[in-house]
C-alpha positions as CSV (number, residue, x, y, z in Angstrom):
1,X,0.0,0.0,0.0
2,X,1.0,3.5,-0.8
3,X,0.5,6.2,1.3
4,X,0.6,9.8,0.1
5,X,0.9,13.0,2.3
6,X,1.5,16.5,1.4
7,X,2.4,17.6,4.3
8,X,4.2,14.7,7.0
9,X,2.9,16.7,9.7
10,X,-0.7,16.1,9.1
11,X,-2.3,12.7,10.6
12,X,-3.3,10.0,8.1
13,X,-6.9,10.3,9.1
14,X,-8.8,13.7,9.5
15,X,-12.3,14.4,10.1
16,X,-13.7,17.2,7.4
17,X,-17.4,16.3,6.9
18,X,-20.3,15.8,8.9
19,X,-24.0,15.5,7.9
20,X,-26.7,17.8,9.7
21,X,-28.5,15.8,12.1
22,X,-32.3,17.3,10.8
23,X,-33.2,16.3,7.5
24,X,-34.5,19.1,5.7
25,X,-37.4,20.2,5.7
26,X,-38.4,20.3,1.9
27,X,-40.0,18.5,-1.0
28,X,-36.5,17.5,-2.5
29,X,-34.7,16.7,1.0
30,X,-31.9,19.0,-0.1
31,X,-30.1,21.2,2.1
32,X,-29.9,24.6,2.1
33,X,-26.7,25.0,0.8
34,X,-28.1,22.6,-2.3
35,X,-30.9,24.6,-2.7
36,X,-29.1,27.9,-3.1
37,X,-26.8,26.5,-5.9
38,X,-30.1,26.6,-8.5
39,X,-31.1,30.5,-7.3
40,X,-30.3,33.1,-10.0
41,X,-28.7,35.8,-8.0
42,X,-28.3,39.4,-9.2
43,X,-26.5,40.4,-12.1
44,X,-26.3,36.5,-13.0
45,X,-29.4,36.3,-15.5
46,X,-26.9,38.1,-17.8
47,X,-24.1,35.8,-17.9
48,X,-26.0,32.3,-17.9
49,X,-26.6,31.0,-21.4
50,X,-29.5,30.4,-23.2
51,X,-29.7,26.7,-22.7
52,X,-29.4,27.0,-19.0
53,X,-32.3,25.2,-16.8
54,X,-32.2,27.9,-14.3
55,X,-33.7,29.8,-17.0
56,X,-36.6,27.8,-17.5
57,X,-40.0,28.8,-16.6
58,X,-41.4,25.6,-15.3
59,X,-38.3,24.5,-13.0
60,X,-39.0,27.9,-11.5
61,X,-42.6,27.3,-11.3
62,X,-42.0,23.8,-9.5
63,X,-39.1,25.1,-7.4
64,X,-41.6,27.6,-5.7
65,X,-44.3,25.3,-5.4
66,X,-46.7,26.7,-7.9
């Protein structure tokens, strides 16, 4: 077995992750942070491109419930 480091100072095993202990409260059981990637944020209508699904009207529609 290899082992490969960066740095020799850090231990082989690290904790970075944890999941939330709620689920989410939501249709999709996405997080919030999952959610937010699909929101169109100012000033960011102008830059997507034409073919982009955030730009569709019925994913909006069944994003907000309607």
């Amino acid at each position: 077995m290899i082992e490969l480091r960066l740095d020799p100072d850090l231990p082989v095993e690290q904790h970075v992750w944890e999941r939330a202990e709620e689920r989410p409260d939501n249709r999709y059981v996405m997080s919030r942070w999952a959610i937010g990637l699909n929101e169109i944020t100012e000033g960011l209508l102008d830059d997507l491109p034409l073919t982009d699904s955030r730009r569709r009207p019925d994913q909006r529609l069944l994003e907000q419930g309607q």
